[in-house]
N, C-alpha and C positions, 0 to 999 in steps of 0.2 A: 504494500500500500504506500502509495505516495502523495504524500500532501504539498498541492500546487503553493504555497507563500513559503514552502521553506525549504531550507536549502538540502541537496541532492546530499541521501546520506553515504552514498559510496563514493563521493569527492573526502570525505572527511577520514583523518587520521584515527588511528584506534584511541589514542588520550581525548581525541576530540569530542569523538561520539558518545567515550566514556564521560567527560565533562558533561556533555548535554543530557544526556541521561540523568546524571545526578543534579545537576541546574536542574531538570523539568520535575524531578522526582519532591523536591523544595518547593517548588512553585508549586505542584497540585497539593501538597501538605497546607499549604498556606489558603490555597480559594477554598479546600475544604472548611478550616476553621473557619474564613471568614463568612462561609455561608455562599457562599457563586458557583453554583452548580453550572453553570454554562459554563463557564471559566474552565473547571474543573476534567470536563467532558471532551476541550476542543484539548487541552492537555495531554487527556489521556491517549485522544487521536495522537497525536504528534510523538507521546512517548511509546505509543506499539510502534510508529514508523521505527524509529530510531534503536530500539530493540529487534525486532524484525532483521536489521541491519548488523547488527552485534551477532546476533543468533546465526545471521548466513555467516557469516567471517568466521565464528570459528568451529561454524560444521564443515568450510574449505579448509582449515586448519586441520581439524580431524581426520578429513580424506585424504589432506598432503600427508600426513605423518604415516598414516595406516598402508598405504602406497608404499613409501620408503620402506616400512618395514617387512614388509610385503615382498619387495624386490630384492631385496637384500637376503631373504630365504632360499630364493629359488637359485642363488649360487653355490648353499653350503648342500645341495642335493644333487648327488651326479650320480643318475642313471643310464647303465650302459648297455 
């Protein structure tokens, strides 16, 4: 899901996204208290985007790794 006013989350560095995440995670803490449920709700849009985006990065991390080790097996087998 991507929300057209904000910025493209796979332009954004991994401390970045992590910042924005916890900036947004503040921010909805805070309209909750104050009672601004609309507030609260375009938030929670914006932080599944930006989770969404976390979540693919490091399920390509987990592919990359699981791959290496993966390849790295099929040398120590020699069938003749």
């Amino acid at each position: 899901m991507f929300h057209p006013l904000l910025d493209n989350p796979r332009k954004l560095k991994d401390e970045d996204l992590e910042g924005k995440i916890l900036d947004l995670g503040r921010k909805y803490q805070i309209a909750l208290r104050l009672g601004n449920g609309s507030a609260a709700q375009q938030i929670v849009m914006a932080l599944g985007m930006y989770k969404e985006e976390q979540q693919r990065r490091q399920h390509e991390a987990m592919q990359s790794t699981m791959t290496k080790q993966n390849k790295g097996l099929d040398d120590l087998i020699n069938i003749e």
